[in-house]
C-alpha positions in Angstrom: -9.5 11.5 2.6 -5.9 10.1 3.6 -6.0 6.6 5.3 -4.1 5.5 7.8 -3.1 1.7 8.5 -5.0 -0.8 8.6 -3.5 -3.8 10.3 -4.9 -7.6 11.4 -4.0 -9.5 13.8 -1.3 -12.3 12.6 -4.0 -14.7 14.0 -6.9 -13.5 11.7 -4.7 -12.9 8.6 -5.2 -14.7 5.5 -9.1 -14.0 6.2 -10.1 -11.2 3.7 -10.8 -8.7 6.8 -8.3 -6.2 5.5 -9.4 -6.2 2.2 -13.0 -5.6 3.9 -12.3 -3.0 5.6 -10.3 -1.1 2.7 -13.6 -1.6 0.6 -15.4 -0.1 3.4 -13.5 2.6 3.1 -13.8 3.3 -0.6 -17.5 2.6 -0.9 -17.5 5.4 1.8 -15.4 7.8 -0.1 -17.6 7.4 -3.0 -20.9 7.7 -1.1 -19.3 11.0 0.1 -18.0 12.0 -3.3 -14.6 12.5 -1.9 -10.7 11.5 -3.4 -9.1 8.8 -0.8 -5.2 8.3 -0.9 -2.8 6.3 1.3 0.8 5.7 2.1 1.7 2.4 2.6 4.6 0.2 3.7 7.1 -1.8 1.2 7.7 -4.7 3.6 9.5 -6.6 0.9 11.7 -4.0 -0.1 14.3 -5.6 2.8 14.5 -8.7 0.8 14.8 -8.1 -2.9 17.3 -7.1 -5.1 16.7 -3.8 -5.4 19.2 -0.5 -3.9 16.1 1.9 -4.0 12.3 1.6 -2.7 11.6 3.2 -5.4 12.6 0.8 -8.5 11.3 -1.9 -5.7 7.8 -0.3 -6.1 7.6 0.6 -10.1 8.8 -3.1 -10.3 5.9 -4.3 -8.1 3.7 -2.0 -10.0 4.9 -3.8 -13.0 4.1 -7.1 -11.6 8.2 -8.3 -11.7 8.0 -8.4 -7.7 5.3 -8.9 -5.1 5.2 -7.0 -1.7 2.8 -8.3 0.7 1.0 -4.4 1.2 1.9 -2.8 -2.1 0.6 -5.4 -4.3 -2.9 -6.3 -2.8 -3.4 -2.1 -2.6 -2.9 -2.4 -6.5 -5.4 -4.7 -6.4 -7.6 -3.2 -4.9 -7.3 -0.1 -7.4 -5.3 1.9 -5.8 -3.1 3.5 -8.3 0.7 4.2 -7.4 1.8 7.6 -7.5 5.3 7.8 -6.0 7.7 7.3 -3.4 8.2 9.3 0.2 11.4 9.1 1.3 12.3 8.8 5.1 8.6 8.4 5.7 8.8 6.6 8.6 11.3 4.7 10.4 11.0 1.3 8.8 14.1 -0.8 8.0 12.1 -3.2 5.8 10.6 -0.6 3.7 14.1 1.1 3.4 12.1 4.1 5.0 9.7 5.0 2.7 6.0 5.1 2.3 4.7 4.1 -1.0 1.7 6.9 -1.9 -1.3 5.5 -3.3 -4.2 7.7 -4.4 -7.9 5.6 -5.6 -10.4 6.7 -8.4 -13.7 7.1 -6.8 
């Protein structure tokens, strides 16, 4: 199953309700017995250091930076698996979509 976005309202963030609904999700992907993967935005890409989403996400997979949608998806298990380039059109992520994929 591929996932697409899951977004709060800036009013109701901070509340766990994301984190619900991606565990939601993967309880459902399990009682179905089926693989569930994601691409998901680097907002923090923008703002660090780094020329290349890329080294930007193996860094945040490495814990040396924190993005606020790459990091709690890591969290949550989801276990990075590369880059896609000019994913979307997304200046803060430097246009790429980081792919996730979860064991289930």
């Amino acid at each position: 199953m591929y996932g697409i976005d899951i977004s709060v309202h800036p009013n109701f963030r901070g509340q766990g309700i994301a984190r619900l609904l991606y565990m939601k999700r993967l309880q459902y992907c399990r009682d179905q017995n089926v693989q569930y993967g994601t691409v998901c935005r680097l907002p923090g890409f923008i703002q660090s250091s780094f020329d290349d989403p890329l080294q930007y996400a193996i860094a945040v997979g490495e814990e040396k930076e924190t993005d606020p949608t790459l990091t709690p998806l890591l969290k949550l298990g989801g276990i990075f698996q590369g880059i896609i380039p000019n994913y979307m059109e997304d200046q803060e992520s430097g246009n790429a979509g980081a792919i996730l994929k979860w064991q289930v």
